[in-house]
C-alpha positions as protocol buffer text, in pm:
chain_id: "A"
residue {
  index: 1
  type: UNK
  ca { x: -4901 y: 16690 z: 18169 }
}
residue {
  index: 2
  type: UNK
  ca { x: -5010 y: 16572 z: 17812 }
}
residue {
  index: 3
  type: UNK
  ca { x: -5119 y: 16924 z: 17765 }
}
residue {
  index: 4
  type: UNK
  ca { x: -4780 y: 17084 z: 17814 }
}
residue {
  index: 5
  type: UNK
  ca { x: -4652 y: 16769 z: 17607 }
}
residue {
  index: 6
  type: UNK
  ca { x: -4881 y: 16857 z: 17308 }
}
residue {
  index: 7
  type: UNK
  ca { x: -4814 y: 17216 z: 17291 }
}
residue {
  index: 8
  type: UNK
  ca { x: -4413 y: 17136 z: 17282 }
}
residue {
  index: 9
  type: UNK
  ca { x: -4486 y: 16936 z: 16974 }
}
residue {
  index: 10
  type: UNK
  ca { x: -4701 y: 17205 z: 16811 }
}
residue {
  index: 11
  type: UNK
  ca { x: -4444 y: 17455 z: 16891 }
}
residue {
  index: 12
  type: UNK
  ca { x: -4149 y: 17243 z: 16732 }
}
residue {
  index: 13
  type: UNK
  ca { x: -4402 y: 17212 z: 16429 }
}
residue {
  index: 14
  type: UNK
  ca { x: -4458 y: 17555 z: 16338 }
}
residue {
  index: 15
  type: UNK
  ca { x: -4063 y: 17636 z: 16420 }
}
residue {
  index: 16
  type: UNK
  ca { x: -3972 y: 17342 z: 16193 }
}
residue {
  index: 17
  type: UNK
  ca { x: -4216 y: 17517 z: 15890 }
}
residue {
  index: 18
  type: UNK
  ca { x: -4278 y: 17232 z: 15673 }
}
residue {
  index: 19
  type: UNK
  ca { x: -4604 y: 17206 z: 15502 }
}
residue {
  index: 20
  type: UNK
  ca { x: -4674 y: 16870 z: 15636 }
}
residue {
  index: 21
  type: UNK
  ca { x: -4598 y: 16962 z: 16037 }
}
residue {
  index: 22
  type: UNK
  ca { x: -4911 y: 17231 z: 15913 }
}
residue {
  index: 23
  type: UNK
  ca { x: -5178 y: 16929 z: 15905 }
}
residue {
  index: 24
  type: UNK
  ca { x: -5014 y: 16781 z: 16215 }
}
residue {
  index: 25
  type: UNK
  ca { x: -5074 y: 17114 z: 16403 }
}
residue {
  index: 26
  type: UNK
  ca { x: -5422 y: 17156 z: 16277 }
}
residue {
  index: 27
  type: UNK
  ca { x: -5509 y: 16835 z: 16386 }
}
residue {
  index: 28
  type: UNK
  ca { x: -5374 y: 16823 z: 16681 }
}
residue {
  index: 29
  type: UNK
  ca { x: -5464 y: 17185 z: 16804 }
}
residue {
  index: 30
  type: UNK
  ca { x: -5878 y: 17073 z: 16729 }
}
residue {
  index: 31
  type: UNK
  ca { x: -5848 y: 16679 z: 16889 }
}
residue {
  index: 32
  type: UNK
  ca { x: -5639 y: 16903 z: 17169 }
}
residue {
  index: 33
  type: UNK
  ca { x: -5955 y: 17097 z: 17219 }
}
residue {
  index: 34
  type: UNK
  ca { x: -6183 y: 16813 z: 17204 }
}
residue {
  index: 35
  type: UNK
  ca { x: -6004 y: 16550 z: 17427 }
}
residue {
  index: 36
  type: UNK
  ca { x: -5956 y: 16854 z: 17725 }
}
residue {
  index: 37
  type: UNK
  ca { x: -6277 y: 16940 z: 17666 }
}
residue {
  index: 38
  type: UNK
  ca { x: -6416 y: 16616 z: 17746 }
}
residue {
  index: 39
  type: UNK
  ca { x: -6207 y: 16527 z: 18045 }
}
residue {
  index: 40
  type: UNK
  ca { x: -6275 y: 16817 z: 18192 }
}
residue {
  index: 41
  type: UNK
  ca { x: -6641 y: 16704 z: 18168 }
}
residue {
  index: 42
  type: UNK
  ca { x: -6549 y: 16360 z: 18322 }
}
residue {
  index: 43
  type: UNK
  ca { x: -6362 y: 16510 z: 18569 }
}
residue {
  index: 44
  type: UNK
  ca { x: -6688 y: 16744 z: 18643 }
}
residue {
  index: 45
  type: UNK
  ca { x: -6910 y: 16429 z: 18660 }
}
residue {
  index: 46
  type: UNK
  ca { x: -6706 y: 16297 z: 18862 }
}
residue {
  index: 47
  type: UNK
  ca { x: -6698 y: 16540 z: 19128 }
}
residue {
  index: 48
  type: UNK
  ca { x: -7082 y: 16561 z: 19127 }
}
residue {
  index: 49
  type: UNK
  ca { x: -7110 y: 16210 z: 19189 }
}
residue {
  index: 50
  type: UNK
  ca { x: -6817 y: 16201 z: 19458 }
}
residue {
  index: 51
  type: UNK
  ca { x: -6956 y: 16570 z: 19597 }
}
residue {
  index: 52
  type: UNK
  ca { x: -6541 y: 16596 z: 19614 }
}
residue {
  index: 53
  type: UNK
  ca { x: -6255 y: 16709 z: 19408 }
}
residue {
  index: 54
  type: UNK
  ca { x: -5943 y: 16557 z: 19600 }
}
residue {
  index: 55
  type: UNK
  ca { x: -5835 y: 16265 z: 19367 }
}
residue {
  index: 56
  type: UNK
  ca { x: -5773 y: 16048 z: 19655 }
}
residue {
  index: 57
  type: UNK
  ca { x: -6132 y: 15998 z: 19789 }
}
residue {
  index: 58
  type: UNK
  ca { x: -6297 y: 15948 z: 19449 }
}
residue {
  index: 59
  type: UNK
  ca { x: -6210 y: 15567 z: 19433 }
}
residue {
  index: 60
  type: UNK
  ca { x: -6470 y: 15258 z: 19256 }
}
residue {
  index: 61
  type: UNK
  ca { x: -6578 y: 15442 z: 19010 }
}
residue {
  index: 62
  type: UNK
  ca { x: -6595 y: 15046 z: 18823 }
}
residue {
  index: 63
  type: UNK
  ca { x: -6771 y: 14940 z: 19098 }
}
residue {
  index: 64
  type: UNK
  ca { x: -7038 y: 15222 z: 19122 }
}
residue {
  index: 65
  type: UNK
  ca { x: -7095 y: 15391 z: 18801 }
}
residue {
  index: 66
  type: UNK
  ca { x: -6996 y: 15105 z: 18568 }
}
residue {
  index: 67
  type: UNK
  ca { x: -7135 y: 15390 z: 18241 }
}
residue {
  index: 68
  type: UNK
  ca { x: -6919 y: 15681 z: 18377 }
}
residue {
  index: 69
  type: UNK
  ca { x: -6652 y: 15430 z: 18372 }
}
residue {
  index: 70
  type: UNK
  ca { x: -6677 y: 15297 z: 18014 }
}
residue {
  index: 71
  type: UNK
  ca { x: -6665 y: 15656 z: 17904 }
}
residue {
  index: 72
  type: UNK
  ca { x: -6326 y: 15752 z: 18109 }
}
residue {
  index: 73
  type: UNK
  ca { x: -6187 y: 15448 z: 17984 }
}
residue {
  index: 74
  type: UNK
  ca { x: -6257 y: 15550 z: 17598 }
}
residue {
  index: 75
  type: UNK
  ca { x: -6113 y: 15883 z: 17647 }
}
residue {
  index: 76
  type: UNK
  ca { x: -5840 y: 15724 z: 17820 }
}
residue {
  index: 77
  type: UNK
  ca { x: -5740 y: 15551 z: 17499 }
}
residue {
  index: 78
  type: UNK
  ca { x: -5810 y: 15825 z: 17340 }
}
residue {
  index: 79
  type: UNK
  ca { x: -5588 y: 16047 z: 17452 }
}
residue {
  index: 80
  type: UNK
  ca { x: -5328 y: 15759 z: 17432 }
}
residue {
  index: 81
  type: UNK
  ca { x: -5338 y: 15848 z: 17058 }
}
residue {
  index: 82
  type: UNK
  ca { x: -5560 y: 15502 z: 16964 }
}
residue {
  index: 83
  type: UNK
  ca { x: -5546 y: 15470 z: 16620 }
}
residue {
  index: 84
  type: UNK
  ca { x: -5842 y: 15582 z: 16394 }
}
residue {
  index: 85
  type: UNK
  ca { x: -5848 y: 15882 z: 16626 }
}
residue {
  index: 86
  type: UNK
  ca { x: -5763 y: 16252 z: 16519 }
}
residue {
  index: 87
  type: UNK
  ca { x: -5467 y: 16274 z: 16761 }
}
residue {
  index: 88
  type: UNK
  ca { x: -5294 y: 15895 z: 16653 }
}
residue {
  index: 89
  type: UNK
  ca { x: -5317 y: 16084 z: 16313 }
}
residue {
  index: 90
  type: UNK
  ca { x: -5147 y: 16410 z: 16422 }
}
residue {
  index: 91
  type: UNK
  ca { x: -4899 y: 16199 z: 16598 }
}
residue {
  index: 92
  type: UNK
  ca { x: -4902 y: 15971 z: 16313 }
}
residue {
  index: 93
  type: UNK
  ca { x: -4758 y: 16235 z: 16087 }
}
residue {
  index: 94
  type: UNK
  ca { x: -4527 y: 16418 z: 16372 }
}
residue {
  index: 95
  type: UNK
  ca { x: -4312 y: 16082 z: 16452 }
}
residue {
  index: 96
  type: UNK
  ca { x: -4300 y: 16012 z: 16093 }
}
residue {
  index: 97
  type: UNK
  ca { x: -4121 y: 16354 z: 16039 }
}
residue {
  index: 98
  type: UNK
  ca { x: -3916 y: 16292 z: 16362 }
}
residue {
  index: 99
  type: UNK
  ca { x: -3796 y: 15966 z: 16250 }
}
residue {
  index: 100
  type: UNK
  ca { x: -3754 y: 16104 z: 15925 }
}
residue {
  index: 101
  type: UNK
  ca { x: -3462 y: 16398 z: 16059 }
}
residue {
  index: 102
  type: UNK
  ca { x: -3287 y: 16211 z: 16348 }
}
residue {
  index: 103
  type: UNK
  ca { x: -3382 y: 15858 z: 16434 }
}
residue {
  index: 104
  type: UNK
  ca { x: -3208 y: 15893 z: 16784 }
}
residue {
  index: 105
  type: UNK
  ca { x: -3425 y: 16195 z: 16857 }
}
residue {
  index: 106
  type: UNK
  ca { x: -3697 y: 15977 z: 16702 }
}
residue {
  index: 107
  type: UNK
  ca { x: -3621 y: 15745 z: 17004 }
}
residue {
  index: 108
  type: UNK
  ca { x: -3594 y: 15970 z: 17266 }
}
residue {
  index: 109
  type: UNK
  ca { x: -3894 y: 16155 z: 17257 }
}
residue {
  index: 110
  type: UNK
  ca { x: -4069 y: 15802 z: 17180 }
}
residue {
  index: 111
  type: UNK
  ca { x: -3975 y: 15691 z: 17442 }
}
residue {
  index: 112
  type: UNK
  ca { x: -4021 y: 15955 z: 17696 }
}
residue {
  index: 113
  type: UNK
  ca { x: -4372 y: 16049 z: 17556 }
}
residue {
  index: 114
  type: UNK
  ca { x: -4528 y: 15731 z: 17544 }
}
residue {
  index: 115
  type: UNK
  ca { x: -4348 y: 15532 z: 17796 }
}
residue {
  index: 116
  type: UNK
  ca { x: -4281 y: 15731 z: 18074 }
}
residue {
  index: 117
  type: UNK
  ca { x: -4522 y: 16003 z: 18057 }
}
residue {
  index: 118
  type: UNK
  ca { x: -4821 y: 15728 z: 17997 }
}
residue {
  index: 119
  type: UNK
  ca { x: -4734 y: 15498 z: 18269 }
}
residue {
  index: 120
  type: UNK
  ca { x: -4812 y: 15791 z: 18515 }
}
residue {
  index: 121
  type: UNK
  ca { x: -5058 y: 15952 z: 18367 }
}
residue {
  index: 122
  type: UNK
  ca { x: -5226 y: 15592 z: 18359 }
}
residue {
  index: 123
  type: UNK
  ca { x: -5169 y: 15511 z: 18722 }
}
residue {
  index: 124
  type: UNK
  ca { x: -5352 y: 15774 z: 18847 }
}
residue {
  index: 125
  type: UNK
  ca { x: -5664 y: 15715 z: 18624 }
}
residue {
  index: 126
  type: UNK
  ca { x: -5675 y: 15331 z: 18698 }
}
residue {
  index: 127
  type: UNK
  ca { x: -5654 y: 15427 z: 19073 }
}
residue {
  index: 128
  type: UNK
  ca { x: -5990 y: 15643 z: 19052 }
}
residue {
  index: 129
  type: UNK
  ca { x: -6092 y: 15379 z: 18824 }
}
residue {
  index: 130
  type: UNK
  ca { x: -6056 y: 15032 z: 19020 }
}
residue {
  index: 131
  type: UNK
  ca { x: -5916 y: 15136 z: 19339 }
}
residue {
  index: 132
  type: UNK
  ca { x: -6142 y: 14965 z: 19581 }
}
residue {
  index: 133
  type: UNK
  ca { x: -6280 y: 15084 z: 19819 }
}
residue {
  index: 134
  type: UNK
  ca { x: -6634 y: 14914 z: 20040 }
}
residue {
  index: 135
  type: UNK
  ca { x: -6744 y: 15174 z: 20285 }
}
residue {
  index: 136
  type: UNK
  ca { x: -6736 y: 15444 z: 19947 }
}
residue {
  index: 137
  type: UNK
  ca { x: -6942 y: 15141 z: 19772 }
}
residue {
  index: 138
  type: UNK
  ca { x: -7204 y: 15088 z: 20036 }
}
residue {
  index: 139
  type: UNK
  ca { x: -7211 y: 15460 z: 20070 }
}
residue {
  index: 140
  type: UNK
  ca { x: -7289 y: 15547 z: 19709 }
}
residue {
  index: 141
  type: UNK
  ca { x: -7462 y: 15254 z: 19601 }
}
residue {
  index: 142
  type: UNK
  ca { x: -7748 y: 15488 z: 19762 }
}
residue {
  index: 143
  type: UNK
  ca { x: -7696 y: 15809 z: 19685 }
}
residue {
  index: 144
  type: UNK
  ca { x: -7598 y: 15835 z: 19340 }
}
residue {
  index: 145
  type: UNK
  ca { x: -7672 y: 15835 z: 18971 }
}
residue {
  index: 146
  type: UNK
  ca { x: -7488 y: 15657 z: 18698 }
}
residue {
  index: 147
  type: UNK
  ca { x: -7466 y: 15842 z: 18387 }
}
residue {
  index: 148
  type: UNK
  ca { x: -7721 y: 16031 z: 18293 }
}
residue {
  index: 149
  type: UNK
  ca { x: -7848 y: 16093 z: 17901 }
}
residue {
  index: 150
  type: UNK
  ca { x: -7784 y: 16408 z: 17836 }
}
residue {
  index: 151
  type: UNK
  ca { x: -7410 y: 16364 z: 17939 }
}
residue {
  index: 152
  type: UNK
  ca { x: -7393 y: 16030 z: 17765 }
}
residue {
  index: 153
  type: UNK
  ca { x: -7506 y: 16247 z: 17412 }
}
residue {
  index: 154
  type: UNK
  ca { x: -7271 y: 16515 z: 17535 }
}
residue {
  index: 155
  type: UNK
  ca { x: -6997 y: 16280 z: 17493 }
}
residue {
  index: 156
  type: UNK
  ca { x: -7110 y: 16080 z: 17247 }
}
residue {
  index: 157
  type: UNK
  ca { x: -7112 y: 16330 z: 17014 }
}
residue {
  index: 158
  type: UNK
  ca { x: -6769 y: 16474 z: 17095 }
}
residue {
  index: 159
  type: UNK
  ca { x: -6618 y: 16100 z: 17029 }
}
residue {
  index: 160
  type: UNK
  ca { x: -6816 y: 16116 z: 16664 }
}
residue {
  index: 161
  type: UNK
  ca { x: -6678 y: 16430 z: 16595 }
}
residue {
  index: 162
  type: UNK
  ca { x: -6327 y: 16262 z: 16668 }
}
residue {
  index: 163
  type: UNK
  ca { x: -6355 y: 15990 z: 16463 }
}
residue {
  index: 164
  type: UNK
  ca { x: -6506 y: 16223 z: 16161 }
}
residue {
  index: 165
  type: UNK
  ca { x: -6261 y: 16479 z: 16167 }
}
residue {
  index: 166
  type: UNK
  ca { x: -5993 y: 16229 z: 16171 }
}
residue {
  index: 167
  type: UNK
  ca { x: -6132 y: 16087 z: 15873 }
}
residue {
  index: 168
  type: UNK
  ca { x: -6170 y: 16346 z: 15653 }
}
residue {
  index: 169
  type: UNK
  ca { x: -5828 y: 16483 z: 15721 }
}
residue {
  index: 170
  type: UNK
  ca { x: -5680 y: 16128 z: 15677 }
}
residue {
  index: 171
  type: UNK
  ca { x: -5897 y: 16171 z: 15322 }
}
residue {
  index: 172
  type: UNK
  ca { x: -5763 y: 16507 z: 15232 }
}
residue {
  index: 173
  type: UNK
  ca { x: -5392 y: 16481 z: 15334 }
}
residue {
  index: 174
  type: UNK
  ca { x: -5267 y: 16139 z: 15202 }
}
C-alpha cells in the first residue's frame, strides 16, 4: 500500500512542476527502490526460514530469529520516513510544499498517510513480529538459522547507502 501511496505523491510532483517537487521525486523514486528492494529481501528470508509464504503462519519471528528481527524492525522505521533517512527527506520537502499551497489539504493527506495508512501497515508487521506462538518456537528452535552474513552485509549496505544518499542530497539542495 505505501507503494501505491508513494507513486501518488511522485505523480502530483511532476504535475505540480516546481523545481523543488524535482529533488523530492528524485529522492524518493531511489529510497523507493531501495526500501522495496530490501523488504522484498526480508520478506524472502523470511519465507526460507518459515518454508511458507501465508502471512498468518510466519509468527515469533522475536522469539526465534532475534537478528532477522532487528533488521525488519529498522526497515520498518524506515519506511515510516525516520528522520536522517532519504525518504523523511523527500517527504520532508513534499509536506513542506503541501503545507505551503493549502494547509487543509496539508492536513488531510497528513493525516491519512501517516495515521491511518501506518497503523495498518504496522499491525500486520508487529503480528509476524511478536505474535506468539510455542509449538512454531519449539519447532524452529531446531531447524533453523538466524541471519546469516552474507544477508546481514546485503542489508547493511543498502541501509548505508540510505543514510549517504540522504546526506548528500540534504548537502546539495538546502
Amino acid at each position: 500500500y505505501s507503494t501505491v501511496i508513494e507513486m501518488h505523491w511522485l505523480l502530483i510532483a511532476l504535475i505540480l512542476g516546481q523545481s523543488v517537487l524535482w529533488v523530492a521525486v528524485f529522492s524518493m523514486l531511489i529510497s523507493h527502490a531501495i526500501v522495496s528492494a530490501s523488504f522484498f529481501l526480508i520478506v524472502d528470508m523470511l519465507t526460507r526460514r518459515f518454508k511458507t509464504r501465508l502471512v498468518s503462519e510466519v509468527k515469533s519471528v522475536f522469539y526465534v530469529l532475534p537478528n532477522l528481527y532487528v533488521q525488519a524492525l529498522y526497515w520498518n522505521l524506515i519506511i515510516l520516513g525516520f528522520p536522517g533517512t532519504l525518504l523523511f527527506v523527500s517527504e520532508m520537502v513534499f509536506f513542506t510544499f503541501l503545507l505551503d499551497i493549502n494547509f487543509i489539504l496539508f492536513l488531510i493527506v497528513f493525516f491519512l498517510t501517516y495515521l491511518v495508512a501506518s497503523v495498518f501497515f504496522f499491525k500486520n508487521w508487529f503480528l509476524t513480529l511478536f505474535n506468539y506462538s510455542y509449538s512454531l518456537i519449539i519447532k524452529l528452535n531446531n531447524q533453523s538459522v538466524d541471519l546469516e552474513f552474507k544477508e546481514f552485509l546485503i542489508l547493511l549496505s543498502l541501509l548505508t547507502v540510505i543514510f549517504y544518499l540522504s546526506l548528500s542530497i540534504q548537502f546539495f539542495s538546502f
